[in-house]
N, C-alpha and C positions, 0 to 999 in steps of 0.2 A: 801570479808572480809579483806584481806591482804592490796588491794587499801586505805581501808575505815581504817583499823590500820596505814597506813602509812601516810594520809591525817590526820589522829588526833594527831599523833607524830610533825608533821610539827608545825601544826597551834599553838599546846602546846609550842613547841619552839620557835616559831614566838611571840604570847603572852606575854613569858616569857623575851624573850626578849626586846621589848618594855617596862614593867612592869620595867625592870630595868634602861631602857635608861631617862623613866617620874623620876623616883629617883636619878639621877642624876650620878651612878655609872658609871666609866670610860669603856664601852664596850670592847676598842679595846684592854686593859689589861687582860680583864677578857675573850675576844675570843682567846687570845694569851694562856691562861693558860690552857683555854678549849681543845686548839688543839693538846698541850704536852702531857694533860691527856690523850685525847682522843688515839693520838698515842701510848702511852704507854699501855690502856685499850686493844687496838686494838691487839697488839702483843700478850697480854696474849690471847687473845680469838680469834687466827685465826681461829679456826674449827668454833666456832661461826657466825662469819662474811664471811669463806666460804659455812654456811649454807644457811645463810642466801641471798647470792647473788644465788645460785643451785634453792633455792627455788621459787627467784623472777623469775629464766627464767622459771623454772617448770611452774607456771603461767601464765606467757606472752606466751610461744607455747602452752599452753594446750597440755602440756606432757599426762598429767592425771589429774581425779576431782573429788571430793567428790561423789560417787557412782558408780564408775567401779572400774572393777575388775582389779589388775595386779598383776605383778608378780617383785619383788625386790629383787635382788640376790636370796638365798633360801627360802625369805617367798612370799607366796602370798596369796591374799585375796581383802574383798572387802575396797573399800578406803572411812573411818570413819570421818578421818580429816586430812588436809590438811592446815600447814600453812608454815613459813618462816625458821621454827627451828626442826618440828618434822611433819613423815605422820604415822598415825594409819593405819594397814588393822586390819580384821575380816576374820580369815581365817577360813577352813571349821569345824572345830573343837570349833569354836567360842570362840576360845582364840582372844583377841588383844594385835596387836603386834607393839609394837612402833617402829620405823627408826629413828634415826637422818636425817637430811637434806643433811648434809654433807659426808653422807656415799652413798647418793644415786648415783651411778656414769651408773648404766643400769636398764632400766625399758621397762619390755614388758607389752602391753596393749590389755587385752582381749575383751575391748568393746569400743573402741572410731573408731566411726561413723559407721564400720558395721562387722560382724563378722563370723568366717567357722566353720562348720561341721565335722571335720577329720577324717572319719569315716574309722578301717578296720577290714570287715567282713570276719571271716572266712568261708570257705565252705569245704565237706569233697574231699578228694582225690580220692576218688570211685566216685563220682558224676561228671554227662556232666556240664562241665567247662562253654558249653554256654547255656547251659541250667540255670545254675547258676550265670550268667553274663545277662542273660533276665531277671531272676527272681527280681535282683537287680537292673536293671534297670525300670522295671515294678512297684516295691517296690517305684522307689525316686519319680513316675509320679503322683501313686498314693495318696505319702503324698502333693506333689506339688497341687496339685487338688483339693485335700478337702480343704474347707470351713474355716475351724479351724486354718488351717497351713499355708494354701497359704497368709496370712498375714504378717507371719513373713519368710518365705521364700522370699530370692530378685531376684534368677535365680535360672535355670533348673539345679538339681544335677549332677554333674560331675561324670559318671563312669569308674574315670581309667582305670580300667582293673588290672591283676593280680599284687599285686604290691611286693610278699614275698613269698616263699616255705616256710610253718613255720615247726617246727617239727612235727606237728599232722595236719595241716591244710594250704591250700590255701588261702591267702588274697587276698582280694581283697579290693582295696581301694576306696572310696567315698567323693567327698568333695561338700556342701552344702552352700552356700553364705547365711546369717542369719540377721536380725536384729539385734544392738547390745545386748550381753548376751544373746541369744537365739539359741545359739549353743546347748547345753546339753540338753536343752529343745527337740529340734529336733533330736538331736542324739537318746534319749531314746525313742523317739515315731520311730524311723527309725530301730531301732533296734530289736524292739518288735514285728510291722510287717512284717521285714524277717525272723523271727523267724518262724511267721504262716505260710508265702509265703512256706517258704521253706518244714513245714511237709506238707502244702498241694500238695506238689510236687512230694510228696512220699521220701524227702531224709531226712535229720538232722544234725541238728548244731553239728561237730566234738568236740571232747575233748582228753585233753590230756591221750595218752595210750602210751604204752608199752610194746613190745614185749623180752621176756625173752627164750633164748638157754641153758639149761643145758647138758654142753659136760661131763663125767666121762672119771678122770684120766688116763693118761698110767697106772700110779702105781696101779690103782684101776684094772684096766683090766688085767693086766701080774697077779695081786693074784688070780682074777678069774680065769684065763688059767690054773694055777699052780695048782689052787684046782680041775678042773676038770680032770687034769692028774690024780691026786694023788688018784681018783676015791670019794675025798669027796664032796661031794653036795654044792654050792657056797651057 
């Protein structure tokens, strides 16, 4: 679309031009005026004309494209439109969200040509550590396998190993090579089935706990002492 806007701008000025050359009007006067304007045009609207240049490279590398997802300084979402002056995402809230062109200066791309899995599973602290590093690794063979999945999976799931002491739990980390945007897709079906793995194993997804010491004060204890001197009942 950008190409096909830029080729219809040309040929419009091309046209126009000729159009005045058949009428007899002096060109080289009225390209001299054009390019004062033009320069003068151009200083008011650098942020324009630096959008506009952001956007033509955004194009040419296939930075990003009307239907992946990324992510633009704080917003991200999926990509709606895409031209030389503004990109829309649709983020998950399904607001959209306009960008200038010219504000775009870093772009991460969650789906251009293939995509990962990042997956980290807690296990509990009381549980055999390899026993729960089979379990996970048994878990990635088996979505690898099936029918359903083994489509959009591109290779054999990666199991790190212990990747964090969390406060309540053992991670463990998993990364999944995907199709592009078919991360989440996999994470939630990878997730669900260790869930089962794991009660079937006889153990259980940890959660956040806490354990609480109530110590009583010196001052509390020296009045108790006091009162049971003084022969009255604490």
């Amino acid at each position: 679309s950008v190409i096909k806007n830029i080729a219809n701008f040309t040929w419009i000025a091309v046209g126009f031009l000729i159009a005045l050359a058949i009428t007899g009007i002096n060109l080289g006067v009225l390209l001299a005026s054009v390019g004062i304007i033009g320069l003068a045009l151009s200083l008011a609207a650098q942020n324009l004309v630096q959008g506009a240049i952001k956007g033509f490279f955004i194009v040419l590398e296939d930075q990003f494209a009307i239907g992946d997802v990324v992510k633009i300084g704080d917003d991200a979402g999926l990509v709606e439109k895409l031209n030389l002056r503004i990109t829309q995402l649709r983020d998950t809230a399904g607001r959209l969200i306009t960008i200038p062109t010219s504000d775009i200066n870093r772009v991460a791309n969650y789906s251009l040509h293939w995509s990962q899995a990042d997956l980290k599973i807690p296990v509990h602290y009381n549980a055999d550590i390899n026993k729960m590093l089979d379990v996970t690794r048994q878990v990635g063979e088996e979505l690898q396998s099936d029918a359903e999945w083994s489509e959009v999976i591109r290779e054999d799931p990666q199991i790190l190993g212990i990747d964090d002491f969390g406060d309540s739990a053992l991670i463990i980390r998993v990364w999944i090579k995907t199709e592009p945007m078919k991360q989440w897709d996999v994470s939630r079906e990878f997730r669900r089935r260790f869930k089962r793995a794991v009660e079937a194993a006889g153990s259980e997804i940890p959660f956040p706990q806490r354990d609480v010491w109530l110590h009583p004060s010196e001052d509390f204890r020296v009045a108790l002492l006091g009162e049971q001197s003084n022969g009255h009942a604490p």
